[in-house]
N, C-alpha and C positions, 0 to 999 in steps of 0.2 A: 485790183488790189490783191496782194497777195498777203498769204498770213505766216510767214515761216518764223520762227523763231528759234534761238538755240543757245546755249549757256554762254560761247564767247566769239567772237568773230573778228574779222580782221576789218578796220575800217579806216580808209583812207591812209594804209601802210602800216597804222598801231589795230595793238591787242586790244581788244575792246571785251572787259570781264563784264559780267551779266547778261541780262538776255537784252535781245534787241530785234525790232520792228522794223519790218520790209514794206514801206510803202511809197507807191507813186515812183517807186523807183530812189527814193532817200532811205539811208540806212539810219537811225541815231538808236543810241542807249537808251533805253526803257527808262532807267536812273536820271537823267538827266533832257528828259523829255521837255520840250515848252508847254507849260499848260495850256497857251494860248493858242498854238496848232491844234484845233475841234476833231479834223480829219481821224488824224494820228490818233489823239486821245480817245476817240469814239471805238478807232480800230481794237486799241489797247484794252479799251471795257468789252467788246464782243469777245476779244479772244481771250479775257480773261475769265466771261461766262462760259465761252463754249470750255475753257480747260475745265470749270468746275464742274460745270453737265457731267462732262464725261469723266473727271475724277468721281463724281458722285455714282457714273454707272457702272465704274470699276470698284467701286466699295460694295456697290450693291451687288455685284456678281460675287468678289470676294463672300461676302457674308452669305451669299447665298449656297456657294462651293462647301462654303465651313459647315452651316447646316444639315447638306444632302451627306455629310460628311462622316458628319455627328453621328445622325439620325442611322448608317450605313451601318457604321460601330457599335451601334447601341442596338444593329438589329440581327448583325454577327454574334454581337455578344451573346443575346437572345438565344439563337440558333443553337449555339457551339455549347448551353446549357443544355436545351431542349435533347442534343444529341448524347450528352454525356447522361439525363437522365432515361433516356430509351435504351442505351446499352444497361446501366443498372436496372432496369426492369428486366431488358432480358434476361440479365445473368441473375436475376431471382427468379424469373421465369424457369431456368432450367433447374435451379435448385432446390426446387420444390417436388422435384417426384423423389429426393434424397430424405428429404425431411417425412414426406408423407410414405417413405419405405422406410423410417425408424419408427415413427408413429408406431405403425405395423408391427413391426417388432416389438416393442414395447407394450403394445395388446397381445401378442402370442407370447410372451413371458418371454422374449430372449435375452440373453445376458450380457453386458458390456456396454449393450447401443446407449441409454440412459445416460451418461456423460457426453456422447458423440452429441447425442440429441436436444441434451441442454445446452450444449456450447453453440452448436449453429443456429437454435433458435435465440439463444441468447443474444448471439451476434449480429442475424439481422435485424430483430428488434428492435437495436438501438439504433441501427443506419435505418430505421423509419419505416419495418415489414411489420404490420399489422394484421391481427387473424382477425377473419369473419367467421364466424361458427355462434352466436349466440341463438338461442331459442326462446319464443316469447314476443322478438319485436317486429315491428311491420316491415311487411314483404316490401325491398325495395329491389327495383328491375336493374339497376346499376351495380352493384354486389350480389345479387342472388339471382342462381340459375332457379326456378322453380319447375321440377322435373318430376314432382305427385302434388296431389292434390288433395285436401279430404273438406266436407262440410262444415260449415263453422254455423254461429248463431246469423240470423238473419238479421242485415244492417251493420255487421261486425266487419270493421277493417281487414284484410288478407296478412296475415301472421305466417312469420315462422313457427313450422310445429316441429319440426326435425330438423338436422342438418346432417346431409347425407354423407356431404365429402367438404371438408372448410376450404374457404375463400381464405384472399390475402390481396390487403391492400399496402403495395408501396407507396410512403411519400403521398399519399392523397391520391394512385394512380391504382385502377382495379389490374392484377395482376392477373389474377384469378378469379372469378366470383363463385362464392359459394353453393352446392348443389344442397338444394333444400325442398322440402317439405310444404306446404301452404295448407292453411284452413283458413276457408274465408272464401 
């Protein structure tokens, strides 16, 4: 038995539209089949299972292609964030020995920086550069370099006691961590 089937075919000199079944060697229209031929009819229901198996394993591939698809896009997308915020850290990384050379000035009385210095800080500021420099609160290893040491009360959490050189955090991301002091 063979299974061919195809949208129109030529049978017995005419066009024959729709699909139609190859068996035993007789061609007829799917449309116009005897129900009472078992053979035929039996062939017509397997091959109508096997089309939907495998319509069904080409859906399932389909959705499956869509997904890895998705999931590809959404982890591009991911990436191409992740890279665009490693460059802004870097380029706050670099401009931090700018800021931390007005500071300086502005401790040695120089004249002019003080506008320079409020505008760059002002400006990373709001794209998300946050200083670390407080004193008082507990030593944490992810912002603070601790690089002295002094003795605190016995049982007392490790504090900042100074801050030697301030930290900055971008965006939630340690740019720099603070060089500080510890008691405790």
């Amino acid at each position: 038995m063979s299974d061919e089937v195809s949208d129109s075919e030529v049978v017995d000199g005419e066009l024959v539209d729709g699909p139609v079944v190859e068996s035993d060697g007789v061609i007829r229209e799917v449309n116009h089949l005897d129900p009472s031929d078992e053979d035929v009819m039996v062939e017509v229901i397997e091959l109508a299972q096997r089309l939907e198996a495998e319509k069904d394993q080409y859906l399932d591939l389909a959705r499956r292609v869509q997904a890895d698809f998705e999931n590809y896009r959404k982890r591009v997308a991911a990436e191409r964030t992740d890279i665009v915020e490693q460059a802004a850290v870097r380029l706050v990384g670099e401009l931090l020995p700018v800021l931390d050379a007005c500071e300086a000035a502005l401790a040695h009385g120089v004249e002019g920086v003080g506008p320079i210095h409020a505008q760059l800080s002002q400006t990373l500021t709001k794209q998300g550069l946050a200083l670390v420099a407080e004193v008082g609160v507990p030593f944490d290893p992810n912002v603070h370099e601790a690089v002295l040491s002094e003795a605190g009360e016995p049982g007392d959490e490790p504090t900042v006691a100074e801050v030697l050189r301030a930290g900055y955090v971008w965006n939630g991301r340690v740019v720099r961590a603070a060089m500080v002091k510890v008691r405790g």
